[in-house]
C-alpha positions in Angstrom: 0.3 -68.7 -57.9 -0.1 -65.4 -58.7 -2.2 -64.0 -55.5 0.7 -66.2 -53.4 3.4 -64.6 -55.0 1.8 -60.9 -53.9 1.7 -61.8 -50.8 5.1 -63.2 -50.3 6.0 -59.6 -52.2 4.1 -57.7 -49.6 5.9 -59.4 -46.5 9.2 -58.7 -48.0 8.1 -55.2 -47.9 7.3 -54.8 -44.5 10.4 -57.0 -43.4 12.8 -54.4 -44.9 10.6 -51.4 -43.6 10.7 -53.1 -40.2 14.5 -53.0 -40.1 14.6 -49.7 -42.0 13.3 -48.3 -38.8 15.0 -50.6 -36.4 18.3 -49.2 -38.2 16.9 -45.1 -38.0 16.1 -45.7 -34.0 19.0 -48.0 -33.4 21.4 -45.2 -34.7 20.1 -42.4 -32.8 20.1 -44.0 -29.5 23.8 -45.2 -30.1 24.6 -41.4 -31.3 23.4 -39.9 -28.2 25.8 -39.4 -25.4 25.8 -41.6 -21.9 25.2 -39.9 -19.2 22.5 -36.9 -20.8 20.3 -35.6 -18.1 16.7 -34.8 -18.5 15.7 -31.3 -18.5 14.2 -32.2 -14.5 17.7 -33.2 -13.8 19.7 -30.6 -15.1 17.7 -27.7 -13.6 17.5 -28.1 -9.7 15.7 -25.0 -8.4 14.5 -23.3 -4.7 11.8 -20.9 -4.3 11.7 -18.4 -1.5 10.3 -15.2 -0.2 11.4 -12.6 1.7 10.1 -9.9 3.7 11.3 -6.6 5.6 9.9 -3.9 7.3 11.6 -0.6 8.1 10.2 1.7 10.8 10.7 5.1 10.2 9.4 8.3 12.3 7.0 11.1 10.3 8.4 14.1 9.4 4.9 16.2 8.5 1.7 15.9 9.9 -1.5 16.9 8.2 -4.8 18.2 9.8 -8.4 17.9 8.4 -10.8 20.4 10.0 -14.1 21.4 9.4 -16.1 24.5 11.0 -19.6 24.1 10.8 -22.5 27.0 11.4 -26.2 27.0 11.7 -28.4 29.4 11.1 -32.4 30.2 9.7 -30.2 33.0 7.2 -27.9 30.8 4.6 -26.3 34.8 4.6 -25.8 34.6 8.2 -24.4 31.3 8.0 -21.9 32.1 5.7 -20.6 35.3 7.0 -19.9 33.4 10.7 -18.4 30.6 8.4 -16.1 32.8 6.5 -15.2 35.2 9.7 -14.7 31.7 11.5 -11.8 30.5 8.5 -10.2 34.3 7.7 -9.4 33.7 11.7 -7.9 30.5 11.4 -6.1 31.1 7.9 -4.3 34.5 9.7 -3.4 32.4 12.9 -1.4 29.7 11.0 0.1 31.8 8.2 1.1 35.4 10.9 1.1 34.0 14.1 2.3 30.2 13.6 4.3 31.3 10.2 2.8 28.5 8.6 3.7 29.0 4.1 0.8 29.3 3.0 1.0 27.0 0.3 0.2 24.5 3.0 -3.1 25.7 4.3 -6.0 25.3 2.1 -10.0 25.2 2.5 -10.5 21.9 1.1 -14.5 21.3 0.7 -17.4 23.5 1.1 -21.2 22.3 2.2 -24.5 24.0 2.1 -27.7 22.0 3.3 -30.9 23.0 4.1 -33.0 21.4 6.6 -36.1 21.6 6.4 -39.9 21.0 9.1 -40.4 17.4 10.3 -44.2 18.3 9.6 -47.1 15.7 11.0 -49.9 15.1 8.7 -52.5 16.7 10.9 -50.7 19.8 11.1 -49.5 19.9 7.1 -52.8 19.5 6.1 -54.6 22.0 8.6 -51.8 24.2 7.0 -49.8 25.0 10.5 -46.7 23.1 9.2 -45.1 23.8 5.4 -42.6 20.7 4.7 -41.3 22.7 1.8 -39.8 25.6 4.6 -36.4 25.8 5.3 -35.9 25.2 9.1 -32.0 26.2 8.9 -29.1 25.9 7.4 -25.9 23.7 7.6 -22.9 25.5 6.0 -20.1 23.6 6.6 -16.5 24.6 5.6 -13.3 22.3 5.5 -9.5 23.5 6.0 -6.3 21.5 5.6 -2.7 22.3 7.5 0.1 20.7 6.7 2.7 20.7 9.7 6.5 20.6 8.8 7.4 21.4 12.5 5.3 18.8 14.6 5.7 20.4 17.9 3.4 23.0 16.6 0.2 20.2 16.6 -1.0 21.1 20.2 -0.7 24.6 19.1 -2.9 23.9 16.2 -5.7 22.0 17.8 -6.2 23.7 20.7 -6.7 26.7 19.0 -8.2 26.0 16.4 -11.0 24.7 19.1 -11.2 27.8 20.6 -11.4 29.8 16.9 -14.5 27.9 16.3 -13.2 24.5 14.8 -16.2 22.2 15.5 -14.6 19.2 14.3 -10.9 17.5 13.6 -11.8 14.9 11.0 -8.4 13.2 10.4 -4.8 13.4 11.1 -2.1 12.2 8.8 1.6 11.5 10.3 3.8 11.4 6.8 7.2 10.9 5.2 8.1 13.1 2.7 11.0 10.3 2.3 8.5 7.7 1.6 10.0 6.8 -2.0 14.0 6.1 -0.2 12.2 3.9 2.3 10.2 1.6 0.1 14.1 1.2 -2.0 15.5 0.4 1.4 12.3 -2.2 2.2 12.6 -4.0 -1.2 16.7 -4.5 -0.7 16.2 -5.7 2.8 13.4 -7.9 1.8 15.9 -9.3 -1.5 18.8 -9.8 1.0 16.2 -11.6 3.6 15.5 -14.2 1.0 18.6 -15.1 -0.2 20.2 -15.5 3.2 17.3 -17.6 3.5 18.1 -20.1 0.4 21.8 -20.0 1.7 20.6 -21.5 4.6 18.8 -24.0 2.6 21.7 -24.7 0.1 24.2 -25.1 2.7 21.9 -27.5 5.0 21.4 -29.8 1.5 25.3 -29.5 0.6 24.5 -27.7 -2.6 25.6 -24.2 -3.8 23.0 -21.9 -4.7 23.2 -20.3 -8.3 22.0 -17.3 -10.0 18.2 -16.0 -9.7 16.0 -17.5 -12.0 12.9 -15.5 -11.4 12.0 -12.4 -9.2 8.6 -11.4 -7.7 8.0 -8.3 -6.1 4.5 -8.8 -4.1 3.7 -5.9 -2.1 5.4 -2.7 -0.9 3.4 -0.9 1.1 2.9 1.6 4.1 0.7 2.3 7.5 1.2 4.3 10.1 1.3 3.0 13.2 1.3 4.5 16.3 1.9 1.3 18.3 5.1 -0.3 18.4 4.3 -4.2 16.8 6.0 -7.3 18.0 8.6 -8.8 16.1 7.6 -11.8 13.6 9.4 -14.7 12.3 12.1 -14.4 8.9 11.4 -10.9 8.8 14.0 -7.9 8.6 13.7 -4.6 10.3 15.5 -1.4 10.2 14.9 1.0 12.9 15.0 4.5 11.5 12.9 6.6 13.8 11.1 6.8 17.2 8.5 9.2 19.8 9.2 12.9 19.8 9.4 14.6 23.3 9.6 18.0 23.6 9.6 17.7 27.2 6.0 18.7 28.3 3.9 17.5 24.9 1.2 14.3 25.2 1.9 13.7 21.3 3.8 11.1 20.8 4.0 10.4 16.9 4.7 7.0 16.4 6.1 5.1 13.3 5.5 4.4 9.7 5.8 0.8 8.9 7.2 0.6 5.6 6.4 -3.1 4.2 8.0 -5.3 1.0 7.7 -9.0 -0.1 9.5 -10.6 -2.6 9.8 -14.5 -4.6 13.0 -15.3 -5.8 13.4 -18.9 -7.7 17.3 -20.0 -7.4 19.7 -22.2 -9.4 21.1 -24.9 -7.6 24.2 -26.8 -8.2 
């Protein structure tokens, strides 16, 4: 009598702990509101990128040139180097009144070269390996143009002063900091026109921003004009130079942004 009499004891227990919950669960669900949305539901979002591209005409160009001597005397060398880059340096700064402040030697080189001996004639002892055969002294100089129909000027003379190379050529902005603002705003405007399009196809009213990417602003030079690709915004801002006689024609800078914007939708 006793064991049944726990047991009957124990199923009481878990009869009223049964309904205890029942009662707890029972009162939450009546307590919450009809009609709650899940957080899925409430927040109905579009994603899109934008991109723009503004074009923009250099206002500087600058020249990398090298002049290069050889010679058996390194002192030889280096005098016909250095009488080679005095004449350059005076031509820009006194007769192209270049500022100074924008030419510069850049690098200097020294390398021996020595016999290409063959064994019979190193060991007979006709050929020493260790001799210096000559020198290569090579010097570099840097120009920066701020007045670009001076270029031709520049190479062509330079040429003739004993320039044996032109190593690289730069066309710049000194703007490029205002262009890469005016890239990122075109590139923000290109994508929300592009989830008002969206919205407005769906019926729905786009909200505030939710998140903002910015992927890439960047710049090349291009001397080439590219053709036109598909949701992307341009700003002309530049074009050729012609002086009338010159065979430079300068080109663009293509100044590049991309952005992901994430939108509220209602």
């Amino acid at each position: 009598m006793v064991k049944m009499s726990k047991i009957s004891n124990t199923l009481n227990a878990r009869k009223v702990f049964g309904r205890s919950v029942c009662f707890f669960l029972c009162g939450l669900l009546s307590a919450a509101p009809v009609g709650v949305l899940s957080a899925a539901e409430r927040q109905r979002t579009i994603s899109v990128s934008g991109e723009a591209k503004v074009r923009v005409a250099p206002d500087q160009i600058i020249i990398s040139m090298a002049v290069l001597n050889k010679e058996k005397s390194l002192d030889v060398a280096k005098k016909g180097n250095d009488n080679t880059v005095k004449s350059l340096i005076n031509y820009f700064t006194e007769t192209l009144k270049i500022d100074p402040k924008h030419v510069q030697t850049d690098y200097l080189s020294v390398s021996p070269v020595y016999y290409n001996c063959h064994h019979n004639e190193e060991r007979e002892g006709r050929c020493d390996p260790l001799q210096v055969q000559y020198y290569n002294l090579e010097k570099g100089v840097q120009i920066r143009l701020k007045d670009l129909t001076q270029y031709e000027a520049v190479v062509s003379k330079s040429l003739k002063l004993g320039v044996n190379k032109i190593s690289n050529v730069q066309f710049i902005t000194t703007e490029l900091r205002k262009h890469k603002d005016k890239a990122r705003e075109l590139a923000t405007i290109a994508a929300k026109e592009k989830a008002q399009a969206i919205a407005g196809t769906l019926e729905m009213k786009l909200g505030k921003p939710i998140t903002i990417n910015l992927n890439n602003v960047g710049w090349a030079y291009s001397g080439r004009r590219l053709g036109m690709s598909q949701n992307v915004m341009r700003n002309e801002a530049g074009g050729r130079m012609d002086d009338g006689g010159s065979s430079l024609a300068v080109g663009q800078i293509n100044v590049t942004a991309s952005v992901n914007i994430s939108f509220d939708m209602e």
